[in-house]
VEXDREN-2710 file (C-alpha; in Angstrom, 1 decimal):
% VEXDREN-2710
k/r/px/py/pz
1/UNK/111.0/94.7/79.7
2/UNK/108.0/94.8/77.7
3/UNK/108.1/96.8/74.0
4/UNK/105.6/99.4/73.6
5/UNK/105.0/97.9/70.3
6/UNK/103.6/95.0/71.6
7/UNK/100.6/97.1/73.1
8/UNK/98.5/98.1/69.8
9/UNK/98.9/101.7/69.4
10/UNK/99.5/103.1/73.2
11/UNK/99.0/106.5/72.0
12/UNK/95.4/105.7/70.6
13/UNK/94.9/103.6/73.8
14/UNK/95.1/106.5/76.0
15/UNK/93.1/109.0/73.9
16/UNK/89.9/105.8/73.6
17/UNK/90.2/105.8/77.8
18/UNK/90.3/109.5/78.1
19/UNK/87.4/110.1/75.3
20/UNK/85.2/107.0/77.6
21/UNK/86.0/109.3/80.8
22/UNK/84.9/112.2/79.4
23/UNK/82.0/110.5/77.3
24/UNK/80.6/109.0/81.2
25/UNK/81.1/111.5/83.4
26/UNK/84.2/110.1/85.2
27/UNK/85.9/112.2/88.1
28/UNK/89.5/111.0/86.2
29/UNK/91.2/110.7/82.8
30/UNK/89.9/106.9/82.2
31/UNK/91.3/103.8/82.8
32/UNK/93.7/101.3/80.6
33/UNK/94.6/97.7/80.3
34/UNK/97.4/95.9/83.1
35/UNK/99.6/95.5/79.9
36/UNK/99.5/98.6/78.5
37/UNK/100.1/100.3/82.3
38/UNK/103.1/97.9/82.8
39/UNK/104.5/98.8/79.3
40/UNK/104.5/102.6/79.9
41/UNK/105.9/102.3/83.3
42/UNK/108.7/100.2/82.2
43/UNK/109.4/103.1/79.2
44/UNK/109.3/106.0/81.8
45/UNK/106.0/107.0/80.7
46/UNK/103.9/106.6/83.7
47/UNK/104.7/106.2/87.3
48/UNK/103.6/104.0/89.9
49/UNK/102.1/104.6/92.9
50/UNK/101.9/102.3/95.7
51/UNK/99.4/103.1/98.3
52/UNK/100.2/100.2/100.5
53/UNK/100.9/100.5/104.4
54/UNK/104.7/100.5/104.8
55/UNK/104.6/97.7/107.2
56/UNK/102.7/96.0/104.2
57/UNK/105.5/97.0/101.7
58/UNK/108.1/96.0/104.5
59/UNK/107.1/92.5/104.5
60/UNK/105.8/91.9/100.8
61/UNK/107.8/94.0/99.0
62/UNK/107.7/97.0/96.4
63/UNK/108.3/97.7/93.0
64/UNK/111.2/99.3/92.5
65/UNK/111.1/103.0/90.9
66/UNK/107.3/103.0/92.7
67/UNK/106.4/106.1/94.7
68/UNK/105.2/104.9/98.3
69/UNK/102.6/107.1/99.1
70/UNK/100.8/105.7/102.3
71/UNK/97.0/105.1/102.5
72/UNK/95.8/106.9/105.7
73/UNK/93.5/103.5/107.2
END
């Protein structure tokens, strides 16, 4: 499990991605670090989703406490 402490300052992290996203013009609330999107779904701050086919999650697996939500191909 990874310690939110080891991520500098999550709470700062998030606010820098959203103020980029707003600051360019993106159509969402900005983007963060692998780390720091590991660390806050392991804490129950975030939640996974997992757009894979379920065939796909059938055979390679899923991470567990992801929400499967299909991706219409």
């Amino acid at each position: 499990m990874t310690d939110l402490s080891e991520t500098a300052n999550w709470a700062e992290s998030l606010d820098s991605a959203r103020a980029l996203a707003r600051a360019s013009g993106l159509p969402y609330a900005g983007g963060i670090s692998p780390v720091l999107a590991w660390a806050l779904f392991e804490q129950g701050q975030a939640l996974l989703v997992d757009v894979r086919s379920t065939e796909e999650r059938k055979f390679v697996g899923h991470v567990p406490g992801s929400l499967h939500v299909a991706w219409a191909t």
